[in-house]
mmCIF file of the N, C-alpha and C atoms, coordinates in Angstrom:
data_MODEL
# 
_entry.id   MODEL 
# 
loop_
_atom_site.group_PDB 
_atom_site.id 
_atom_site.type_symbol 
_atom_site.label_atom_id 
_atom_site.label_alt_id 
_atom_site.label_comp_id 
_atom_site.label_asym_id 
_atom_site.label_entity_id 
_atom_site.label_seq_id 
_atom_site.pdbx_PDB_ins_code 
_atom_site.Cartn_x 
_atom_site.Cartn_y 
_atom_site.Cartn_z 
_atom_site.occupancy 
_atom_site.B_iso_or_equiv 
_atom_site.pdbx_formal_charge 
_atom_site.auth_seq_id 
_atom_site.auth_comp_id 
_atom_site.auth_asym_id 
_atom_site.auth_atom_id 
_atom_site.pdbx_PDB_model_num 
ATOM 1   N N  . UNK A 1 1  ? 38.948 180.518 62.140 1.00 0.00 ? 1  UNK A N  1 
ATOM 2   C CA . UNK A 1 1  ? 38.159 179.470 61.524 1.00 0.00 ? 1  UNK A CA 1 
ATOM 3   C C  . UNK A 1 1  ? 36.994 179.131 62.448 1.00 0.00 ? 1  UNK A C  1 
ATOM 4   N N  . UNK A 1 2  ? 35.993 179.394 62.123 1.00 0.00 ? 2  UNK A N  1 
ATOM 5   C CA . UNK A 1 2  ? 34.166 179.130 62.814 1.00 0.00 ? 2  UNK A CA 1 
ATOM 6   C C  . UNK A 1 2  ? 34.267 178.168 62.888 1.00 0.00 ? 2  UNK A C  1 
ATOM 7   N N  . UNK A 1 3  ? 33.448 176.727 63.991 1.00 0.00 ? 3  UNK A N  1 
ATOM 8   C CA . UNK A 1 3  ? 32.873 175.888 63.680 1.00 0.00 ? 3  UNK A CA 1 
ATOM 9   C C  . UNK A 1 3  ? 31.490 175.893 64.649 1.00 0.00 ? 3  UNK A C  1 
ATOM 10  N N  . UNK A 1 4  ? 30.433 175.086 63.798 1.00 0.00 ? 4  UNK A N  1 
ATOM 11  C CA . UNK A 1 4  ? 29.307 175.528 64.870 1.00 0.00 ? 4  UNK A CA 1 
ATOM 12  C C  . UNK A 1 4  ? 29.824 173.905 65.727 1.00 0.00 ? 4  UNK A C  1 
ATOM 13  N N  . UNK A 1 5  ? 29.553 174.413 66.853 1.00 0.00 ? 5  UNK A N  1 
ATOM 14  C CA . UNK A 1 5  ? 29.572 173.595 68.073 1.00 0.00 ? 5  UNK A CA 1 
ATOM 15  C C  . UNK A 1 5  ? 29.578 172.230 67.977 1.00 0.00 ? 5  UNK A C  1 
ATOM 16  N N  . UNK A 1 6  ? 28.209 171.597 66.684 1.00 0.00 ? 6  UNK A N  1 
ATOM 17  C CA . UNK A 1 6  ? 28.418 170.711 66.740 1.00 0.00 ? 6  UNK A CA 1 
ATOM 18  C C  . UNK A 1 6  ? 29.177 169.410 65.764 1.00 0.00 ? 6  UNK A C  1 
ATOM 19  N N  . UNK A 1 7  ? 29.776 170.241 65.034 1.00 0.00 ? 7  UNK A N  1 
ATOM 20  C CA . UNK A 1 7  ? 30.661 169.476 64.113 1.00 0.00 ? 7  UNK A CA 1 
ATOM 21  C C  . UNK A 1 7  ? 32.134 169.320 65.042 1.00 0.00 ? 7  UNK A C  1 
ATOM 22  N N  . UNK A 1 8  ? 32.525 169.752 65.981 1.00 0.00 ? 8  UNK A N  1 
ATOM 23  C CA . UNK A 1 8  ? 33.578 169.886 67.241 1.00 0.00 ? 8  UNK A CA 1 
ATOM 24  C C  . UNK A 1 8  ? 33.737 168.404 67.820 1.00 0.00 ? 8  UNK A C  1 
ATOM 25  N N  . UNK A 1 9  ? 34.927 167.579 66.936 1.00 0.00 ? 9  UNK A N  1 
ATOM 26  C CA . UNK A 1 9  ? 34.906 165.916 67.258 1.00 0.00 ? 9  UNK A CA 1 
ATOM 27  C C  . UNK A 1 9  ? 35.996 165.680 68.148 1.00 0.00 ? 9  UNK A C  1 
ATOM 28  N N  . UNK A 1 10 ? 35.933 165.087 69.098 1.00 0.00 ? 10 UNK A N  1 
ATOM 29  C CA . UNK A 1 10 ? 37.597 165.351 69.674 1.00 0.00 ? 10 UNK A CA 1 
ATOM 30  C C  . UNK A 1 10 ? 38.241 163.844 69.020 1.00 0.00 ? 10 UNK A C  1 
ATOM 31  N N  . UNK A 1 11 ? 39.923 164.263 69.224 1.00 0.00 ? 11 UNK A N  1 
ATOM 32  C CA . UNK A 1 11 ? 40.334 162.587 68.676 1.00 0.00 ? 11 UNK A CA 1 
ATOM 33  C C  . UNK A 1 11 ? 39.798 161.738 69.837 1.00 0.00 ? 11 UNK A C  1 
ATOM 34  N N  . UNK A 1 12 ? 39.473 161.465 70.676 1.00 0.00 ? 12 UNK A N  1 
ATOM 35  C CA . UNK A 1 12 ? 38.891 160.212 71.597 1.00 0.00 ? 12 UNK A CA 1 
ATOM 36  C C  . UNK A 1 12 ? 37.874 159.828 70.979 1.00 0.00 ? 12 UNK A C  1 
ATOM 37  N N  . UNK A 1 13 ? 37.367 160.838 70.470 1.00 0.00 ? 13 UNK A N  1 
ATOM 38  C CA . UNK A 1 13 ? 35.797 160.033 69.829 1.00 0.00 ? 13 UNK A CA 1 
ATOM 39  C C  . UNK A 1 13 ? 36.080 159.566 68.242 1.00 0.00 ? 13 UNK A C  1 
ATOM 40  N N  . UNK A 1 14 ? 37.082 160.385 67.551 1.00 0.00 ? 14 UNK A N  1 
ATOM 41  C CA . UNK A 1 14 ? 37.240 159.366 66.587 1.00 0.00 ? 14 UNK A CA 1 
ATOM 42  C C  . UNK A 1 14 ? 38.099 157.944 66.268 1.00 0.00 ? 14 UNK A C  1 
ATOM 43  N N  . UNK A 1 15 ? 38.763 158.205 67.485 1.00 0.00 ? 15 UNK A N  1 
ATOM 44  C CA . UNK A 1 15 ? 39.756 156.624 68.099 1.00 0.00 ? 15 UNK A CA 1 
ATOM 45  C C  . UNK A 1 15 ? 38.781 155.936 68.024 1.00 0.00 ? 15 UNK A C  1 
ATOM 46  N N  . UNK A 1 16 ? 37.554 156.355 69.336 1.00 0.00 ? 16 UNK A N  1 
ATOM 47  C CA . UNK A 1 16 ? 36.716 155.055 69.616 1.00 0.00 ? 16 UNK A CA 1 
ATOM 48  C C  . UNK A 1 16 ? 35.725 154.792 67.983 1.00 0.00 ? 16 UNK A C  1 
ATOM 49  N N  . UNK A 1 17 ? 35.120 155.664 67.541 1.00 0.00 ? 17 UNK A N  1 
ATOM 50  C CA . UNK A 1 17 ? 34.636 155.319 65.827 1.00 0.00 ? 17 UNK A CA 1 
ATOM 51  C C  . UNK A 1 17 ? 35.321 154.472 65.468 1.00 0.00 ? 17 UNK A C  1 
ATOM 52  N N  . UNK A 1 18 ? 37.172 154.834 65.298 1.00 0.00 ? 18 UNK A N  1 
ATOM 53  C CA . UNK A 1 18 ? 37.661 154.043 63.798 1.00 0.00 ? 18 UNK A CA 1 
ATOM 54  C C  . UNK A 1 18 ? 37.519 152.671 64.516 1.00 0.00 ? 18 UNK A C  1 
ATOM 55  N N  . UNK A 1 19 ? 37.407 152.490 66.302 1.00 0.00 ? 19 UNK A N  1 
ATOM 56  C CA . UNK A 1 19 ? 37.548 151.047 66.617 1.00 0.00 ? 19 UNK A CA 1 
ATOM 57  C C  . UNK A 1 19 ? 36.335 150.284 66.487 1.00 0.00 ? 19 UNK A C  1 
ATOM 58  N N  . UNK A 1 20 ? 35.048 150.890 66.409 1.00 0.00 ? 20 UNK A N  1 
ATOM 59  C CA . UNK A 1 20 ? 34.012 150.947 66.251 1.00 0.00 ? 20 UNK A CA 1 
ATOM 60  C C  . UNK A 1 20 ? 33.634 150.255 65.119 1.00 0.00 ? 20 UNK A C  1 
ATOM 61  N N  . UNK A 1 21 ? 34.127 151.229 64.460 1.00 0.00 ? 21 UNK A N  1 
ATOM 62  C CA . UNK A 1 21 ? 33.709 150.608 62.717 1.00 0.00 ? 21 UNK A CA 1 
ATOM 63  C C  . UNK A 1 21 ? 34.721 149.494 62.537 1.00 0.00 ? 21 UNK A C  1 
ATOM 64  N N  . UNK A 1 22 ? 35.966 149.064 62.965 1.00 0.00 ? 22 UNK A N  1 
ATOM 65  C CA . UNK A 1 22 ? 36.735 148.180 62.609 1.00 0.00 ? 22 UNK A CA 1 
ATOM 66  C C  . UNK A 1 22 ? 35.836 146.685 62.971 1.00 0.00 ? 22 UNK A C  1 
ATOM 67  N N  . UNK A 1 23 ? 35.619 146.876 64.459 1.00 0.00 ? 23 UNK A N  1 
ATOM 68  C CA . UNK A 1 23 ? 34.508 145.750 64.781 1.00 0.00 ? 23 UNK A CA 1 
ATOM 69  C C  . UNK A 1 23 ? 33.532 145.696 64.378 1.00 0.00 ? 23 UNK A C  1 
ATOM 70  N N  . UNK A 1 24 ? 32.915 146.358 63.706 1.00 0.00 ? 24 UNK A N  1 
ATOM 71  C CA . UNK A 1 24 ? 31.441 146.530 63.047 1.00 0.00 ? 24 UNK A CA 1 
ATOM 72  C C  . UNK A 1 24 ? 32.061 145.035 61.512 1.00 0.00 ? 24 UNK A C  1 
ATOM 73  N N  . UNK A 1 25 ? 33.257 145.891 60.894 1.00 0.00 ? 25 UNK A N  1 
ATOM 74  C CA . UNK A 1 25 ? 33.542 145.310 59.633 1.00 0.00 ? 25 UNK A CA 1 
ATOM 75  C C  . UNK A 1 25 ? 33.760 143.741 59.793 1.00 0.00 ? 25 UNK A C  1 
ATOM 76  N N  . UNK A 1 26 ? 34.371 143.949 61.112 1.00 0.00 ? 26 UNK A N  1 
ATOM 77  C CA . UNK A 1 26 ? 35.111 142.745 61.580 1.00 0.00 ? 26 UNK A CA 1 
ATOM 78  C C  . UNK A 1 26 ? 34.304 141.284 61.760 1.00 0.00 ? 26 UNK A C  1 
ATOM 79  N N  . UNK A 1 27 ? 32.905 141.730 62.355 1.00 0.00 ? 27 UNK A N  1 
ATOM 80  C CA . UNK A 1 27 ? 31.637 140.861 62.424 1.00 0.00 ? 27 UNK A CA 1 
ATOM 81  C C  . UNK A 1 27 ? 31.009 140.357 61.455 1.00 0.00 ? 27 UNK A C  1 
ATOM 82  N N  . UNK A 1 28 ? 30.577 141.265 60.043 1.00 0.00 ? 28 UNK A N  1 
ATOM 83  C CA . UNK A 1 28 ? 30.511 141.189 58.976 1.00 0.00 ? 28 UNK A CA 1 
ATOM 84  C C  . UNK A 1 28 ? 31.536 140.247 58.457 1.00 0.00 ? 28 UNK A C  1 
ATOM 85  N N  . UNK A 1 29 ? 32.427 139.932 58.103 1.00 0.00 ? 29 UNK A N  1 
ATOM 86  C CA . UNK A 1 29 ? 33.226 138.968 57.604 1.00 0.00 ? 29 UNK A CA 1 
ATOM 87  C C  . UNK A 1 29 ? 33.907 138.298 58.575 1.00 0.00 ? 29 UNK A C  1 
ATOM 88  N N  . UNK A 1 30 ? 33.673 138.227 59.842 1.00 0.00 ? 30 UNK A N  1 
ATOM 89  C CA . UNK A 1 30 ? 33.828 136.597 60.960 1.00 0.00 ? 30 UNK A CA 1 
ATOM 90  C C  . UNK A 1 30 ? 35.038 137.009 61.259 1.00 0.00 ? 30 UNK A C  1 
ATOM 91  N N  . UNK A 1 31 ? 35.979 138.129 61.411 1.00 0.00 ? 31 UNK A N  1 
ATOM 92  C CA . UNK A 1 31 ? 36.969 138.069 61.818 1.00 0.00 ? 31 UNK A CA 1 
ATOM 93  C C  . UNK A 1 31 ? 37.373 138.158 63.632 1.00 0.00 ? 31 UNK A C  1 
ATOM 94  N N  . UNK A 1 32 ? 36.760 137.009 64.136 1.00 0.00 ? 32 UNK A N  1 
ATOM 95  C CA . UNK A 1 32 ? 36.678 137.117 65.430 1.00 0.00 ? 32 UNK A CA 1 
ATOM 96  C C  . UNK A 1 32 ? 38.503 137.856 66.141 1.00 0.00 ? 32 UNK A C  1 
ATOM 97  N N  . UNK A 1 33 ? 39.531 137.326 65.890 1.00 0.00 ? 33 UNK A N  1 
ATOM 98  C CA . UNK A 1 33 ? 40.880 138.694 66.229 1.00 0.00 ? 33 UNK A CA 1 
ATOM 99  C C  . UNK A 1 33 ? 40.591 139.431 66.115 1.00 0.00 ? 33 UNK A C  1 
ATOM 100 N N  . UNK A 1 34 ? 40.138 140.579 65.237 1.00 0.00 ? 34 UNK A N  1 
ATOM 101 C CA . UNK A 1 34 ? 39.972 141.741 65.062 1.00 0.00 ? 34 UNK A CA 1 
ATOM 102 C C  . UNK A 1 34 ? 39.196 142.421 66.330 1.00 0.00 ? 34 UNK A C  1 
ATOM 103 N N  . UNK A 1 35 ? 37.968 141.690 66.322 1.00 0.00 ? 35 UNK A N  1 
ATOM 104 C CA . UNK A 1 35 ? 36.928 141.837 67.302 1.00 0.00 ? 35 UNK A CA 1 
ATOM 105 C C  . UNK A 1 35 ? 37.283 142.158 68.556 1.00 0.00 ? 35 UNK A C  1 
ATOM 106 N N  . UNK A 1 36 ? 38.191 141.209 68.854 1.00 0.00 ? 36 UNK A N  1 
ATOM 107 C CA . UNK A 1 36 ? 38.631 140.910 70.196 1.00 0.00 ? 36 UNK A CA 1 
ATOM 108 C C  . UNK A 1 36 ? 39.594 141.793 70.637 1.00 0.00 ? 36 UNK A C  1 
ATOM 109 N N  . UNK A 1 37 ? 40.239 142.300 69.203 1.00 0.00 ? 37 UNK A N  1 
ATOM 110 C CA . UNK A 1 37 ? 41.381 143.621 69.271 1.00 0.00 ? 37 UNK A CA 1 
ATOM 111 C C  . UNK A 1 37 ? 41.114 144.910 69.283 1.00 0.00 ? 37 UNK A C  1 
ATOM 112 N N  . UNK A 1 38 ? 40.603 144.806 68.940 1.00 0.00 ? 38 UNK A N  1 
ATOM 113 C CA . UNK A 1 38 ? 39.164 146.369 69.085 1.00 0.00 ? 38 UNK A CA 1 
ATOM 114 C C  . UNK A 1 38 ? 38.797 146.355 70.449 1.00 0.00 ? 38 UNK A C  1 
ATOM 115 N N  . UNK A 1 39 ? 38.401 146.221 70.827 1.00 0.00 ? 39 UNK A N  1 
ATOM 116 C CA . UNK A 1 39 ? 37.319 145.874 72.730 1.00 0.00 ? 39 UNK A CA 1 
ATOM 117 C C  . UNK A 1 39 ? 38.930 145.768 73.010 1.00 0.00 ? 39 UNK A C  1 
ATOM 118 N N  . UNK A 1 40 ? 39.852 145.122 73.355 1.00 0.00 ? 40 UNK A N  1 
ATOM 119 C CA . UNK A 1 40 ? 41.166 145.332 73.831 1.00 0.00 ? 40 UNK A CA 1 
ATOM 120 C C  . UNK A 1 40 ? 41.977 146.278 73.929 1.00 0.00 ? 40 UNK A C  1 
ATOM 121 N N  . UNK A 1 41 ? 42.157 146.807 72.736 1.00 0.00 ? 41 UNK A N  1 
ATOM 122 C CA . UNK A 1 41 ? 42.477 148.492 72.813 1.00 0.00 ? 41 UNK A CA 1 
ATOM 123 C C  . UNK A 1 41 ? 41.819 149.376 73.180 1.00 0.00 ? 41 UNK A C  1 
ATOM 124 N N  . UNK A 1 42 ? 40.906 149.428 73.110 1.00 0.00 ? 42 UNK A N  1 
ATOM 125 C CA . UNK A 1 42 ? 39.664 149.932 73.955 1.00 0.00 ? 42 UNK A CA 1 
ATOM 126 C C  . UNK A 1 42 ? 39.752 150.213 75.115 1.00 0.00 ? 42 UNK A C  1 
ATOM 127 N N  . UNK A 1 43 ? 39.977 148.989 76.120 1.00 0.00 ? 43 UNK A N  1 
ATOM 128 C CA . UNK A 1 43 ? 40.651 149.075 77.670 1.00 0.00 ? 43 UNK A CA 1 
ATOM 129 C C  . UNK A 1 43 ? 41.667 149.310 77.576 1.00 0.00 ? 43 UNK A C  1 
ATOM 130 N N  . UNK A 1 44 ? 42.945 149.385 76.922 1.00 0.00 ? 44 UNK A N  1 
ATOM 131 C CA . UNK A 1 44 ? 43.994 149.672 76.803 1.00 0.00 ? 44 UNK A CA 1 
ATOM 132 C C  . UNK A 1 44 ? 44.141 150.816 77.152 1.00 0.00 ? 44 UNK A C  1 
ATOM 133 N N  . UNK A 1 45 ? 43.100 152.144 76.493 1.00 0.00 ? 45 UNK A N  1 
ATOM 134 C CA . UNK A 1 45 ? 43.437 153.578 76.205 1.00 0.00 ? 45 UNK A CA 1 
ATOM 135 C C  . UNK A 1 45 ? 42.691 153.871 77.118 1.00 0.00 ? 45 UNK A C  1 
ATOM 136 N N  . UNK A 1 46 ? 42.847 154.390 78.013 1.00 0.00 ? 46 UNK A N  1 
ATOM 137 C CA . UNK A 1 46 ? 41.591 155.223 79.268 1.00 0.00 ? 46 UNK A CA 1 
ATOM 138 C C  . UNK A 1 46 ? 41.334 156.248 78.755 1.00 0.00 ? 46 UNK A C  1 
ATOM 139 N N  . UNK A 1 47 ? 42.026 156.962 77.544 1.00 0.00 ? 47 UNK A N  1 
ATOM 140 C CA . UNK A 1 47 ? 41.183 158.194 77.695 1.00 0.00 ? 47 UNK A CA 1 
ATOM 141 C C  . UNK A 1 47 ? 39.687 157.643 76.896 1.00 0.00 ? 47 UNK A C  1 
ATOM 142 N N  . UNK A 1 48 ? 39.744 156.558 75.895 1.00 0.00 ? 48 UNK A N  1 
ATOM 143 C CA . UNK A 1 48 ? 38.777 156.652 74.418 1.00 0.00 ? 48 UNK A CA 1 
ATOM 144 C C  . UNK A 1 48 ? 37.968 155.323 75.703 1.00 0.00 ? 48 UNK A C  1 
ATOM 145 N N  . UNK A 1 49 ? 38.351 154.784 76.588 1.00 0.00 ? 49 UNK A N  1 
ATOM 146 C CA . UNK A 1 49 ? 37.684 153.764 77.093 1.00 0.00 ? 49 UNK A CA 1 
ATOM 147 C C  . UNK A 1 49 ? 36.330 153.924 77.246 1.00 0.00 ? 49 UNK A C  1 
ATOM 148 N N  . UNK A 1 50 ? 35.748 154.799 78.007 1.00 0.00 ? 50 UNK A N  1 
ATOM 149 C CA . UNK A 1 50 ? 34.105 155.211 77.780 1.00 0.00 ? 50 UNK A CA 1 
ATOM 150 C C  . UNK A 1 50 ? 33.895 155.200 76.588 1.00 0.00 ? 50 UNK A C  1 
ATOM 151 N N  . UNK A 1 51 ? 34.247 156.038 75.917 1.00 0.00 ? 51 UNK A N  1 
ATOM 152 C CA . UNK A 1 51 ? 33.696 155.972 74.408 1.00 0.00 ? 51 UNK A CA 1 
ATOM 153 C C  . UNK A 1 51 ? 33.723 154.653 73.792 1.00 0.00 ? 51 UNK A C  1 
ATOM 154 N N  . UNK A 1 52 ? 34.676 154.073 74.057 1.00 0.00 ? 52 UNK A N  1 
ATOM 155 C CA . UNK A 1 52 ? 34.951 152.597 72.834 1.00 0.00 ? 52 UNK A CA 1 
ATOM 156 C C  . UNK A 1 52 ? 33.696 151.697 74.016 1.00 0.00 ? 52 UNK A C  1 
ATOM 157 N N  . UNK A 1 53 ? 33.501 151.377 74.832 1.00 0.00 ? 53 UNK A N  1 
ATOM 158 C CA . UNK A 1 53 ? 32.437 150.820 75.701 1.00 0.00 ? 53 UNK A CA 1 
ATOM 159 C C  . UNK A 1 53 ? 31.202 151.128 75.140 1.00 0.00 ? 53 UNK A C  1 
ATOM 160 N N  . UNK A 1 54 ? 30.960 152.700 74.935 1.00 0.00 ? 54 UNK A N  1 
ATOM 161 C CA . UNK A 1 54 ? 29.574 152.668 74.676 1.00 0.00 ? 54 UNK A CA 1 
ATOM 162 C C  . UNK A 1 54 ? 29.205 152.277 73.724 1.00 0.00 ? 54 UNK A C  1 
ATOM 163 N N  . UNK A 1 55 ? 30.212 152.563 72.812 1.00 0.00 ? 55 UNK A N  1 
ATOM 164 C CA . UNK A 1 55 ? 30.130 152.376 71.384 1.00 0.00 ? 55 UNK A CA 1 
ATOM 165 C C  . UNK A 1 55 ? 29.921 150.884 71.526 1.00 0.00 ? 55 UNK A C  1 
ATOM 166 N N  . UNK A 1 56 ? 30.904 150.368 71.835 1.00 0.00 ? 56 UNK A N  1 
ATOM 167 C CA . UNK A 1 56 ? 31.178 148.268 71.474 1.00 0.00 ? 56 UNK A CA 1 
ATOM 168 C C  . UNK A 1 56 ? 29.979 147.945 72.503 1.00 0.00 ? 56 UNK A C  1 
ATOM 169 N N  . UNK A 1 57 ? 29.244 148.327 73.411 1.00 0.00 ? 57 UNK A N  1 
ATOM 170 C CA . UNK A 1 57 ? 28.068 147.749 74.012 1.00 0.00 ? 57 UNK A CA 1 
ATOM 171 C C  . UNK A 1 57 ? 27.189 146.590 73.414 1.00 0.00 ? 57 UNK A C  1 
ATOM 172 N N  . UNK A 1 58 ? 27.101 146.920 72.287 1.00 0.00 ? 58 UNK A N  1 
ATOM 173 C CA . UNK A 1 58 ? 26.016 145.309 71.495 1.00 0.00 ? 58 UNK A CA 1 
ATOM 174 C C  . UNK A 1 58 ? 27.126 144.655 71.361 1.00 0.00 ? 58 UNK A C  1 
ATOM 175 N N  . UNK A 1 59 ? 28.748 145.067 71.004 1.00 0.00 ? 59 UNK A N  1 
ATOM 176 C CA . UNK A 1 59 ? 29.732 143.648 70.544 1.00 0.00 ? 59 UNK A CA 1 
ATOM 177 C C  . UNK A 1 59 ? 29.785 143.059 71.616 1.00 0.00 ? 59 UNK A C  1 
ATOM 178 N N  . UNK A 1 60 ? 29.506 143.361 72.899 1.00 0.00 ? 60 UNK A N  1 
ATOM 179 C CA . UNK A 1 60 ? 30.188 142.041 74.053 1.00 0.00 ? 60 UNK A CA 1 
ATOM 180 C C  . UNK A 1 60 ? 29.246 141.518 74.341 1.00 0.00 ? 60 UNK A C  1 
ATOM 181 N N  . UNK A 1 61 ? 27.280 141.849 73.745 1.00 0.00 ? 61 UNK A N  1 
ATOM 182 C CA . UNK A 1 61 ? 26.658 140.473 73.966 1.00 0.00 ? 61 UNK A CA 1 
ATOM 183 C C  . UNK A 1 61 ? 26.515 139.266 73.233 1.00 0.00 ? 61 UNK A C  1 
ATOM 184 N N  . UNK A 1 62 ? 27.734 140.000 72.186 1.00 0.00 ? 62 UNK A N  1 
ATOM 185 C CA . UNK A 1 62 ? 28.349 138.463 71.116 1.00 0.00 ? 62 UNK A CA 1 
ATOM 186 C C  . UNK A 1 62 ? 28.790 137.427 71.501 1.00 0.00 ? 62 UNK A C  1 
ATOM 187 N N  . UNK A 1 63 ? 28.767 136.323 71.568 1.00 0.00 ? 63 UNK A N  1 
ATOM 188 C CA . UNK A 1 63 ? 29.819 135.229 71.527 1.00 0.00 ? 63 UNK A CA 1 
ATOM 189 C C  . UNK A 1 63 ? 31.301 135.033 70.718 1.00 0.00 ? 63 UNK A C  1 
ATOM 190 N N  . UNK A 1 64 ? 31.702 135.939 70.899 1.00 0.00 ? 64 UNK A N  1 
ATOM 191 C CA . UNK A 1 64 ? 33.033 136.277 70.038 1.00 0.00 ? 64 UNK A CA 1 
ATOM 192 C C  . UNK A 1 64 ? 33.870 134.599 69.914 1.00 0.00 ? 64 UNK A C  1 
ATOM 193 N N  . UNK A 1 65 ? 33.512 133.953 70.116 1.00 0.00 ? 65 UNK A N  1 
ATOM 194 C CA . UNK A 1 65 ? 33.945 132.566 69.749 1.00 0.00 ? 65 UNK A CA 1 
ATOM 195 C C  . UNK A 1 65 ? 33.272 132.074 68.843 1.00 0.00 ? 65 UNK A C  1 
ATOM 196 N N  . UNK A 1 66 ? 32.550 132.583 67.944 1.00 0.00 ? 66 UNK A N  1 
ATOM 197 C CA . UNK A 1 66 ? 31.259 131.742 67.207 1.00 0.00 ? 66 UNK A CA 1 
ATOM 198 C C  . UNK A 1 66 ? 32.006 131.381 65.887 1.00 0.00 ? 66 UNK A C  1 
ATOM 199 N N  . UNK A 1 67 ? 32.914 131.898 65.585 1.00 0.00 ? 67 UNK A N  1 
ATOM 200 C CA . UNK A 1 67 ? 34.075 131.004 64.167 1.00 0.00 ? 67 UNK A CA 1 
ATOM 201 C C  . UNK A 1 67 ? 34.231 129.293 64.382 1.00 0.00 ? 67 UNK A C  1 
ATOM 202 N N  . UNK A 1 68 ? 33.548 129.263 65.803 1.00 0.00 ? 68 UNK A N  1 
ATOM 203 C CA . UNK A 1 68 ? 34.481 127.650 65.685 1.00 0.00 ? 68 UNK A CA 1 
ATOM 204 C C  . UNK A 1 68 ? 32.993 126.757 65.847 1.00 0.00 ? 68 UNK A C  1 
ATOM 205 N N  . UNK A 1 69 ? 31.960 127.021 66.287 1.00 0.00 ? 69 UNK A N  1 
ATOM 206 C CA . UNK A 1 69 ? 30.750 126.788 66.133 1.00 0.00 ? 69 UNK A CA 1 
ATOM 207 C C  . UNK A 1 69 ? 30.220 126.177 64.521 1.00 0.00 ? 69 UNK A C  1 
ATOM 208 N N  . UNK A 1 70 ? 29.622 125.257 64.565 1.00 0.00 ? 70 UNK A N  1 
ATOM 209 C CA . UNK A 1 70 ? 29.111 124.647 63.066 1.00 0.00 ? 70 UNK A CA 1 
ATOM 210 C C  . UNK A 1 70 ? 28.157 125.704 62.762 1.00 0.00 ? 70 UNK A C  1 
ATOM 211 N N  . UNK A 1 71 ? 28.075 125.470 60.784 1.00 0.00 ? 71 UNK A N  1 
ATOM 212 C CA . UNK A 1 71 ? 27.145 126.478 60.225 1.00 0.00 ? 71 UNK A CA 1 
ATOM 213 C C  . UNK A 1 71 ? 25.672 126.115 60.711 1.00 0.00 ? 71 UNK A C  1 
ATOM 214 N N  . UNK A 1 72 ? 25.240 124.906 61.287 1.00 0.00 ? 72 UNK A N  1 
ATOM 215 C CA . UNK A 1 72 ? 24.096 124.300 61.782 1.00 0.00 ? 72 UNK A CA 1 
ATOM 216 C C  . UNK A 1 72 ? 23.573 125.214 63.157 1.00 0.00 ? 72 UNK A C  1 
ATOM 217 N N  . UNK A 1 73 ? 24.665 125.553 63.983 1.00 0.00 ? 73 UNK A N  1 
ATOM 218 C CA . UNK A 1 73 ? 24.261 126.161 65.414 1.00 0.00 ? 73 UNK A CA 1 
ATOM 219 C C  . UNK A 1 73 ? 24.010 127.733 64.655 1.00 0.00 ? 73 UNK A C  1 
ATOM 220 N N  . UNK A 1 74 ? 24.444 128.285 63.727 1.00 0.00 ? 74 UNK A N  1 
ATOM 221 C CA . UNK A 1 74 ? 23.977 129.660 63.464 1.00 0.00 ? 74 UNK A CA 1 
ATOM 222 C C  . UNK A 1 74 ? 22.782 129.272 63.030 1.00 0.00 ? 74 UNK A C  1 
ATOM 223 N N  . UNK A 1 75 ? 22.536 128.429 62.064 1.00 0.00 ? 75 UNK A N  1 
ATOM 224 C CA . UNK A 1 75 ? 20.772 128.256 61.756 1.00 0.00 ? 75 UNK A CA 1 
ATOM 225 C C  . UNK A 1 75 ? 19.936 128.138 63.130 1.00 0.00 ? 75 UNK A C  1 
ATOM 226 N N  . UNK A 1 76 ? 20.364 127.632 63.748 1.00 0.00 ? 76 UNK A N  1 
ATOM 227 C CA . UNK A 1 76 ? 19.236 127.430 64.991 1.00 0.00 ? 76 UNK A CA 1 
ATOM 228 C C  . UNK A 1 76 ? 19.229 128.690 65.239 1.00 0.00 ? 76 UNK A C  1 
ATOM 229 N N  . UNK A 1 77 ? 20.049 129.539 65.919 1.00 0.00 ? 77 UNK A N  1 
ATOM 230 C CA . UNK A 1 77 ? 19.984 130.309 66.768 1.00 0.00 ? 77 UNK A CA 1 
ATOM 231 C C  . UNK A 1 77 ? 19.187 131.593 66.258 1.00 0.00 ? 77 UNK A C  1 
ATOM 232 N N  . UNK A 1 78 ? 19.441 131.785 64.494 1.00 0.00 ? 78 UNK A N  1 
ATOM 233 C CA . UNK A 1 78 ? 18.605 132.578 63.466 1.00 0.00 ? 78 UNK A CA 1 
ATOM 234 C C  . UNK A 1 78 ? 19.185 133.766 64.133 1.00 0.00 ? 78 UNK A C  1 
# 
């Protein structure tokens, strides 16, 4: 069975994706646990850890506490 080189995914990189996209979804509908469980397993697994880092890089300049914040402080902040 051929594959060209670059369709060749290893499971570390699709660990760190499915955690990827879980926090992606997770932000989208405010599910700050999720968030926080994603980036956690993340360090958990050393092998997918680089990967889930590079990947989650914009999630940790979140305020992953922002569920408890009034709908007024998201207007300001825009």
């Amino acid at each position: 069975m051929a594959m060209e080189l670059g369709t060749i995914v290893t499971q570390e990189q699709l660990a760190a994706d499915t955690l990827l996209q879980q926090a992606e979804e997770a932000l989208h509908t405010r599910d700050t646990p999720l968030v926080k469980t994603a980036l956690l397993i993340g360090e958990e697994i050393p092998d997918i850890q680089g990967l889930v880092e590079e990947k989650t890089s914009s999630l940790r300049v979140l305020d992953l506490d922002y569920t408890v914040k009034p709908a007024a402080h998201w207007a300001w902040e825009g």
